[in-house]
C-alpha positions as CSV (number, residue, x, y, z in Angstrom):
1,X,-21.9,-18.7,7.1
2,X,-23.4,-16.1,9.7
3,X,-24.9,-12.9,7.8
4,X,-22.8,-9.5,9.5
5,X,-23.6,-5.9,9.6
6,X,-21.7,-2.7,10.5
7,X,-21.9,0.7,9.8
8,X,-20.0,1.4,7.2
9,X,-19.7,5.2,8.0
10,X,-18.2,5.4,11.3
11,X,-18.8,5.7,15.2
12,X,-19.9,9.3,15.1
13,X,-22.4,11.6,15.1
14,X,-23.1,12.2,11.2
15,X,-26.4,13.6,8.9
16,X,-26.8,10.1,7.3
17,X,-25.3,6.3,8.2
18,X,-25.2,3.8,6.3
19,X,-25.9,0.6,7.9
20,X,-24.1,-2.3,5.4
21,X,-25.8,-6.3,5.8
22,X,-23.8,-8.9,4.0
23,X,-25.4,-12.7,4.0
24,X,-27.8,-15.3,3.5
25,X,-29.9,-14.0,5.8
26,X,-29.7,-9.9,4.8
27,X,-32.7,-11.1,2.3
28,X,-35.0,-11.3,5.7
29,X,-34.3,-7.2,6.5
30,X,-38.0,-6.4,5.1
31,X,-39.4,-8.8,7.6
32,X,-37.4,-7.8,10.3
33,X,-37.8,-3.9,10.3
34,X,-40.6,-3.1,7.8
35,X,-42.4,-5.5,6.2
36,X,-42.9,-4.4,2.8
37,X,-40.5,-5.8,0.4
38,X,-38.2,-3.6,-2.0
39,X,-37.4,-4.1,-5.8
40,X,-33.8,-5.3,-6.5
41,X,-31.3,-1.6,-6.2
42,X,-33.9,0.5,-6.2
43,X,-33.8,3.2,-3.6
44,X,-37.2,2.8,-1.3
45,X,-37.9,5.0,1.8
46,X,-39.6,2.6,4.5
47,X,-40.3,3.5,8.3
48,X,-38.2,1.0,10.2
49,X,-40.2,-0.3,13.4
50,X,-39.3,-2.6,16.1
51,X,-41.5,-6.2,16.8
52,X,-43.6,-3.7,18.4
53,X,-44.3,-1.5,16.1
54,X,-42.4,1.5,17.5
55,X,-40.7,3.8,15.3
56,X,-37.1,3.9,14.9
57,X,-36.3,6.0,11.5
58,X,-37.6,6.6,8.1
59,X,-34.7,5.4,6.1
60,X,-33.8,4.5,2.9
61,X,-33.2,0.7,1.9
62,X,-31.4,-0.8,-1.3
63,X,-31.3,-4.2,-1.8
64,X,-28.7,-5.9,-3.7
65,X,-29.1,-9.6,-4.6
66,X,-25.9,-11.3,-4.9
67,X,-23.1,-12.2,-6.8
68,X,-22.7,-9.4,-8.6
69,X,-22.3,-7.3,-5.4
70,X,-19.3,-5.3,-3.5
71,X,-18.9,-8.6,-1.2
72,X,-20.2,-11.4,-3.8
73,X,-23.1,-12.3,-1.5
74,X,-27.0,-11.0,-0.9
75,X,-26.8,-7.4,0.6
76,X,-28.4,-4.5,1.9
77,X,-28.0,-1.1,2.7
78,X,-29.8,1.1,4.9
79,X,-29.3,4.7,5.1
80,X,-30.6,5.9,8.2
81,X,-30.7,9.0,10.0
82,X,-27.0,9.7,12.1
83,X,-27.9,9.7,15.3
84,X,-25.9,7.2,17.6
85,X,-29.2,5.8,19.6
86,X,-30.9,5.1,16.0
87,X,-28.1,3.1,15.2
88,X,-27.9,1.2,18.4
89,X,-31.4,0.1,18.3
90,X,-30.8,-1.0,14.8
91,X,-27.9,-3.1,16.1
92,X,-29.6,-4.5,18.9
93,X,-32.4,-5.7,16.4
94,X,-30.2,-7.4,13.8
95,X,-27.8,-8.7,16.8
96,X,-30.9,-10.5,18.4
97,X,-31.7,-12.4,15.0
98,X,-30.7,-15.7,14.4
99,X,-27.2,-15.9,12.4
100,X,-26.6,-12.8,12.3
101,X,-23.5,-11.0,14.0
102,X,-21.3,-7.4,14.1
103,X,-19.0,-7.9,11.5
104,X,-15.2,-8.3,12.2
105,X,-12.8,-5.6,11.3
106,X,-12.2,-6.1,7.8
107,X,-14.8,-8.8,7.1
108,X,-17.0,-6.9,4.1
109,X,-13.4,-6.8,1.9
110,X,-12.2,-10.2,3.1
111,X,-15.7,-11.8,2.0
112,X,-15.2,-10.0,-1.4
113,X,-11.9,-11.9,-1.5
114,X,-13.3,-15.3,-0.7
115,X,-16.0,-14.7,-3.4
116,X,-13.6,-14.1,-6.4
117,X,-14.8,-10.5,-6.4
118,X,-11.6,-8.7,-5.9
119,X,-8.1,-10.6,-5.3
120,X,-5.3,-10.0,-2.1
121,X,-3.8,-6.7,-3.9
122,X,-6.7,-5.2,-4.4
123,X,-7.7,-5.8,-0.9
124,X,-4.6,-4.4,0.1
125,X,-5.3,-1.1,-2.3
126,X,-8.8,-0.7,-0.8
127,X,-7.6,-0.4,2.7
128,X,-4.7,1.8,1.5
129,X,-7.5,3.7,-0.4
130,X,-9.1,4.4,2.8
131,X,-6.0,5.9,4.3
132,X,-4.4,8.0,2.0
133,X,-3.5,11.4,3.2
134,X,-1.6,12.9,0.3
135,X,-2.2,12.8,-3.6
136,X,0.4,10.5,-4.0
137,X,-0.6,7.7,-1.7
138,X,-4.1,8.1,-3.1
139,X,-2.8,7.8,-6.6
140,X,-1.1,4.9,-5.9
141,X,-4.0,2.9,-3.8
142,X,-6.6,4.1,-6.8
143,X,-4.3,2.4,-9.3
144,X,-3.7,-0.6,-7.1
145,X,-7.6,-1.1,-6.1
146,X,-8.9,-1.0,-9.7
147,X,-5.9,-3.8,-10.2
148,X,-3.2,-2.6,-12.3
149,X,-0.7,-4.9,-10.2
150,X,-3.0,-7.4,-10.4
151,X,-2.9,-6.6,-14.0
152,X,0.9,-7.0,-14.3
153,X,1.2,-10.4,-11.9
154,X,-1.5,-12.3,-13.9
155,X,0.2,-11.6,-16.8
156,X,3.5,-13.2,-15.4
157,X,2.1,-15.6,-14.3
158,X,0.1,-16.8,-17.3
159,X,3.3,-16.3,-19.2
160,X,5.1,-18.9,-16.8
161,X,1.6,-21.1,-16.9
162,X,2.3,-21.1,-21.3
163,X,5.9,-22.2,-20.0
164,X,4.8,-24.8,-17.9
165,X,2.0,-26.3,-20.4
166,X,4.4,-26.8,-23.2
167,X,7.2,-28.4,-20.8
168,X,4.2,-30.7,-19.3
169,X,3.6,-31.7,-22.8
170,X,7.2,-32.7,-23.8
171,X,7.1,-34.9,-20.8
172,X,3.6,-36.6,-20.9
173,X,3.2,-36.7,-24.4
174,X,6.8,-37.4,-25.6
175,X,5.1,-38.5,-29.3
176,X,3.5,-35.4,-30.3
177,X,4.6,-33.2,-32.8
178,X,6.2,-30.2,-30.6
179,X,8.1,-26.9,-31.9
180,X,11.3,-27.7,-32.7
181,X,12.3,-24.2,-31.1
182,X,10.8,-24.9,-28.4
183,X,14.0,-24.4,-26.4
184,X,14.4,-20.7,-27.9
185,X,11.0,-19.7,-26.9
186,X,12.0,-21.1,-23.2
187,X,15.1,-18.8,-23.6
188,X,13.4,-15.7,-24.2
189,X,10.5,-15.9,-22.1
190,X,12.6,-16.7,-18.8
191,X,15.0,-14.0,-19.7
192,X,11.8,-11.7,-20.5
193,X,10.7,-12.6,-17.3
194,X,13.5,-12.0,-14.9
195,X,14.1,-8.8,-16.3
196,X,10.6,-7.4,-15.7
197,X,10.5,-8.8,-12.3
198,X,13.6,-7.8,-10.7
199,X,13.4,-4.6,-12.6
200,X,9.9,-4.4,-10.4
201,X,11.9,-5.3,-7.0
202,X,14.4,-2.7,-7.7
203,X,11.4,-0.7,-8.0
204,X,9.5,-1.4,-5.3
205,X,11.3,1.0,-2.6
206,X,9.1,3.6,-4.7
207,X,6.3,2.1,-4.0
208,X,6.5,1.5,-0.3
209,X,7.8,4.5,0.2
210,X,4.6,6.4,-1.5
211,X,2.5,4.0,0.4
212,X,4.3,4.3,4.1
213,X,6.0,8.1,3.3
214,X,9.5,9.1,2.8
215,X,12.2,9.8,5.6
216,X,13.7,12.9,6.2
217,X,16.2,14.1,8.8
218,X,17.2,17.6,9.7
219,X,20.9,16.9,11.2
220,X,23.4,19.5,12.1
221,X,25.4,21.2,15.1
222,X,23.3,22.6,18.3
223,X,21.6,25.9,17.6
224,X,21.9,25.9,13.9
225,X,17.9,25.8,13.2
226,X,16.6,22.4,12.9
227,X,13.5,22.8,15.5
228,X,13.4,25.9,14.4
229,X,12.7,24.4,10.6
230,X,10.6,21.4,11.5
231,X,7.8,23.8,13.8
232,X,8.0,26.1,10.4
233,X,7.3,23.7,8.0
234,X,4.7,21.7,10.4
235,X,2.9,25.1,11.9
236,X,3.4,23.3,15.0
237,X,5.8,23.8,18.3
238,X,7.0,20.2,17.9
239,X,10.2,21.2,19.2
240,X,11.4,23.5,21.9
241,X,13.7,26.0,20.5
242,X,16.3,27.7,22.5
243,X,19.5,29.1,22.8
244,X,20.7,26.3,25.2
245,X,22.8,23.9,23.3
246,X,21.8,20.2,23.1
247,X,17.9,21.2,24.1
248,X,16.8,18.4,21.6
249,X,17.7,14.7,22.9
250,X,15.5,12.3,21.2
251,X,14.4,12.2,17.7
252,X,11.2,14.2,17.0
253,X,8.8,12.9,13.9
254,X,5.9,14.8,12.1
255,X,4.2,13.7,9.3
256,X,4.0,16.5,6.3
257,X,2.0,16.7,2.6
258,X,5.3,17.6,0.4
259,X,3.5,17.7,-3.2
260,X,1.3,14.8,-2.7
261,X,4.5,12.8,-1.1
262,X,3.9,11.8,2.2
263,X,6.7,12.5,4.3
264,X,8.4,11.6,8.1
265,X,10.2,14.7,9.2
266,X,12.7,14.2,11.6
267,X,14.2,16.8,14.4
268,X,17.4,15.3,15.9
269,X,19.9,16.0,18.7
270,X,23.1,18.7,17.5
271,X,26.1,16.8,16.8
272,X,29.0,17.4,18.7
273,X,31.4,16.7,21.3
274,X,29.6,16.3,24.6
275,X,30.3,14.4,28.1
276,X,26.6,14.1,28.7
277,X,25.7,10.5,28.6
278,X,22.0,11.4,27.8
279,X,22.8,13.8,24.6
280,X,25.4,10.9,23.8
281,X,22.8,8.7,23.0
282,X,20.6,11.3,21.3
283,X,23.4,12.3,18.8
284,X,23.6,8.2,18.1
285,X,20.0,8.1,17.5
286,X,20.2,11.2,15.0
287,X,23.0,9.5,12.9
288,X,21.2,6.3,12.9
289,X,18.2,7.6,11.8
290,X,20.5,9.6,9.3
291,X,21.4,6.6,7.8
292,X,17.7,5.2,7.3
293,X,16.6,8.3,5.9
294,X,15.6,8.7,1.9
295,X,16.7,12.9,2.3
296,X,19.2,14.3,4.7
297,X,19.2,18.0,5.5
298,X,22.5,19.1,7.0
299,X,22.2,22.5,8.6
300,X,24.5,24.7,9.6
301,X,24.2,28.4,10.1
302,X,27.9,29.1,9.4
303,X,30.1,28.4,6.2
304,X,31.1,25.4,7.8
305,X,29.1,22.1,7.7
306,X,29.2,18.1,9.7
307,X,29.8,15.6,7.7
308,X,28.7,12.5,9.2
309,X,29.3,9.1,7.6
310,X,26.4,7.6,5.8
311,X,26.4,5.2,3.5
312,X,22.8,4.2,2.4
313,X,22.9,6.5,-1.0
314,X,20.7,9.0,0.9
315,X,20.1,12.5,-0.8
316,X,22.2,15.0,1.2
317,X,21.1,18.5,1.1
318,X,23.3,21.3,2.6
319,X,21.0,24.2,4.2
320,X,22.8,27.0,5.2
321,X,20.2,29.2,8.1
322,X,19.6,32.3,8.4
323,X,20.6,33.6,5.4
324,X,19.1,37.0,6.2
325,X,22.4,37.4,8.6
326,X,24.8,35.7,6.6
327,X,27.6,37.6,5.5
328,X,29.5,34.3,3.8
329,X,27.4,32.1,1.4
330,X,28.5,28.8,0.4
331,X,27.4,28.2,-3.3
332,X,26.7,24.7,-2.7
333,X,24.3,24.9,0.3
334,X,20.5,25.9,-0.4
335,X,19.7,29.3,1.7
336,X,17.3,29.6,3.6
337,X,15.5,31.8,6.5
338,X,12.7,30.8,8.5
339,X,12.0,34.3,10.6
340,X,12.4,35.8,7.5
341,X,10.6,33.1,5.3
342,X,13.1,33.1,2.6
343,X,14.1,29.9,0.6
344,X,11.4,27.6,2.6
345,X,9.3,26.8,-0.4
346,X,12.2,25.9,-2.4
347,X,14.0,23.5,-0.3
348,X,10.6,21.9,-0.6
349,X,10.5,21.7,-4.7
350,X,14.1,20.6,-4.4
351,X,13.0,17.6,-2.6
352,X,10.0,16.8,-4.2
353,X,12.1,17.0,-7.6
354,X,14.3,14.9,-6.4
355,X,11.5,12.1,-5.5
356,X,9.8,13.0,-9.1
357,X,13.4,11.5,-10.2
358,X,13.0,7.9,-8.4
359,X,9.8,7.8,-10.2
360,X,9.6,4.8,-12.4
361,X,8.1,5.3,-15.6
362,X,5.5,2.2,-15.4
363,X,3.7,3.4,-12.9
364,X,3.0,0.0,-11.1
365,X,4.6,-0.8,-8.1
366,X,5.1,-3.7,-5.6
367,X,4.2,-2.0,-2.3
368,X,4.4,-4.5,0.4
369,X,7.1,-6.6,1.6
370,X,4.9,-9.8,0.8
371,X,4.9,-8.7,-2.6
372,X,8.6,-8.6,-2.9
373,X,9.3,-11.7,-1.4
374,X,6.9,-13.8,-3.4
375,X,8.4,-12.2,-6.9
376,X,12.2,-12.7,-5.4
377,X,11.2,-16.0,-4.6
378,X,9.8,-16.6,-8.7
379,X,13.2,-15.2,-9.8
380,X,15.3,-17.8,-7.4
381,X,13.3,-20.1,-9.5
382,X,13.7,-19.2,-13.1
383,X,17.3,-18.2,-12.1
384,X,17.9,-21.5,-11.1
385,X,15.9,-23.1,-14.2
386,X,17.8,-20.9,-16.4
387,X,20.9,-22.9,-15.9
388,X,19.5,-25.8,-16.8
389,X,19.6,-27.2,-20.2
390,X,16.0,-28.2,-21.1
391,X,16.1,-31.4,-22.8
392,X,18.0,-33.4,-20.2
393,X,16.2,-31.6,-17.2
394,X,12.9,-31.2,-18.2
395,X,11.3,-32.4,-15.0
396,X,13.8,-30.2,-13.0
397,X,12.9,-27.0,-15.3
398,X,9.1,-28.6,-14.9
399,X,9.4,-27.9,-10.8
400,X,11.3,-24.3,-10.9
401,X,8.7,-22.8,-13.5
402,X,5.7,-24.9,-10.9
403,X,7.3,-22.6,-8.1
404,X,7.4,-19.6,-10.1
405,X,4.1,-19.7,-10.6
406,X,3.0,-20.6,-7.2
407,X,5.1,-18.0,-5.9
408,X,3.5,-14.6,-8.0
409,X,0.1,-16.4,-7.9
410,X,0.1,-16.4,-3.9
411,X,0.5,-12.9,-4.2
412,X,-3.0,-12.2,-5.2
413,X,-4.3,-15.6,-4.8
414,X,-3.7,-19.2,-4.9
415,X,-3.0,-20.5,-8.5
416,X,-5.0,-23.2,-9.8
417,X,-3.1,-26.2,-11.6
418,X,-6.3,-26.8,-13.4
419,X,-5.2,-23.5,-15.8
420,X,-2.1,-25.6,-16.6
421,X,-3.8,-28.9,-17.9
422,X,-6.2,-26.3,-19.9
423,X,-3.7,-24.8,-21.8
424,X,-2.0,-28.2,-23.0
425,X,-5.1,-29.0,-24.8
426,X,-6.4,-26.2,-25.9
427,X,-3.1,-25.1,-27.6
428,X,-2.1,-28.4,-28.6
429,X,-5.3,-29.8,-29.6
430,X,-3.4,-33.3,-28.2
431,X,-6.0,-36.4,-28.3
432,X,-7.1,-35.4,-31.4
């Protein structure tokens, strides 16, 4: 396998760079650059030269001998000074060297995969990790990286592995002493089971939703306040705001920080009756995306208010505008007044309450639709073993629990059948 190297800091400009080799071959750096070995992760400063004995930095090298290492294989780091021509000799130098190669996007994490040093959801946190722009997203990716869901699928799975082992033992070794309620203990686990894991897809809109942000849409008649709400709450002139009814055609997104809860906020066309072809199909966009949306502000700027038909359980909050002029206020409607800056920064703690209430109280979530299918696709099985009485259908109950436990082990890996034939004898003792 080809030893890579990338920066892992960036294409910019920066005080330091670290300069990240992952292989066989990252072993040969000394004699490459400097020629004067370094002690196993102990920070050295070395002058790194060309094969002509130019200069090219002082830097500072660590070497870490693998496995026990953030990709599982021999590595070094070199810290060098951030200037973009340092790094490109540097490239040139290692590109030039026999196996060696830029690594692809994504390769360091995917190597750590292959070597057993961190499985597929924890991949998956990392690269969240990296991305998180809001508390929330980064508390979620933390607890994902350092493999709490990892945590909580091993754990099914090994409980439909202890399933498996027994059932594989009724069959194969039909003359051993077994437990005699053994068909209880079947009962209890699968019902156990099922309940955990479709309690966790229930769940799991919580967890893509902290991951990929929550949708909100500002909806209401022309000239009631919505652009004039989403450039407030952004500090941006994301919309153009005038007096001119129907101004807004398409649907205008921002991304916002509500709490730690990353959030799509959505400007729409006014709803009403119109000729226009054009605004037409903007009001249809804003009542589609309506119906898509977690949180739906409806703003009006008199007592009266739309009410469009949505059926998706969405959160509907009624904001009555400019409150500062209102003469009539409707009890049920949350004031507010963006010249005047009244009621902004509690229409935002309503929401945010209002997403602390979806909160489950475990903590771990599915967050990807791969995750979801592969645990709906364990609980077709045990569903389907469930009905199934276990003495007559043993091998049938044998080949639903076999796809259970394919199914939640593909989510973080593949599972090995090996952990299957271990458990028969070591619980069993059989062959004794």
């Amino acid at each position: 396998m080809d030893t890579i190297f990338s920066s892992a800091t960036g294409n910019f400009k920066s005080a330091i760079k670290i300069i990240r080799v992952s292989g066989e071959k990252s072993k040969t750096i000394p004699d490459i650059f400097f020629y004067n070995p370094t002690n196993p992760k102990e920070a050295s400063v070395r002058k790194l030269s060309d094969k002509d004995g130019n200069l090219i930095d002082k830097a500072i090298v660590i070497w870490f001998p693998g496995p026990k290492t953030a990709t599982g294989e021999d590595l070094y780091e070199i810290h060098i000074h951030g200037s973009l021509i340092i790094e490109k000799k540097i490239y040139r130098i290692l590109n030039a060297q026999k196996y060696f190669r830029i690594a692809e996007p994504g390769e360091f994490t995917k190597r750590a995969f292959l070597n057993g040093i961190i499985d597929l959801t924890q991949a998956e946190g990392l690269n969240d990790l990296i991305n998180s722009e809001t508390e929330e997203q980064l508390k979620l990716s933390t607890s994902q990286y350092e493999g709490k869901l990892s945590n909580k699928l091993n754990f099914w799975r090994s409980e439909i592995v202890f399933l498996l082992s027994k059932l594989e033992a009724l069959i194969d070794f039909s003359d051993e002493e077994l437990p005699s309620d053994l068909e209880n203990i079947f009962l209890e686990k699968v019902s156990s089971l099922l309940k955990e894991m479709k309690s966790s897809v229930k769940e799991s809109f919580y967890g893509e939703r902290l991951r990929d942000g929550f949708i909100i849409t500002i909806i209401g008649r022309p000239n009631v306040g919505k652009s004039s709400l989403i450039n407030y709450l952004s500090n941006k002139k994301i919309a153009i705001v005038t007096n001119e009814p129907g101004t807004t055609r398409d649907v205008l997104e921002v991304m916002l920080d509500f709490s730690g809860y990353p959030v799509f906020l959505s400007d729409t066309a006014g709803i009403r009756e119109t000729e226009s072809k054009i605004e037409k199909i903007g009001i249809k966009k804003a009542l589609n995306k309506a119906k898509k949306s977690d949180v739906v502000l409806i703003l009006s700027d008199t007592y009266d208010f739309i009410a469009p038909n949505l059926t998706n359980n969405q959160k509907i909050i009624l904001v009555q505008t400019k409150s500062d002029l209102q003469k009539e206020k409707r009890e049920d409607a949350h004031q507010i007044s963006v010249k005047k800056n009244i009621g902004i920064n509690e229409l935002i703690k309503k929401i945010v309450i209002y997403f602390n209430s979806l909160s489950p109280r475990e903590g771990v979530y599915l967050t990807r639709l791969r995750h979801v299918d592969g645990v709906k696709n364990a609980i077709l099985a045990l569903d389907r073993l469930n009905k199934l009485n276990l003495s007559n259908n043993a091998e049938l109950v044998a080949e639903d629990l076999r796809m259970a436990a394919i199914s939640i082990g593909s989510i973080t890996k593949i599972i090995d059948v090996e952990e299957v034939l271990d458990d028969i004898f070591n619980s069993f003792c059989i062959g004794k």
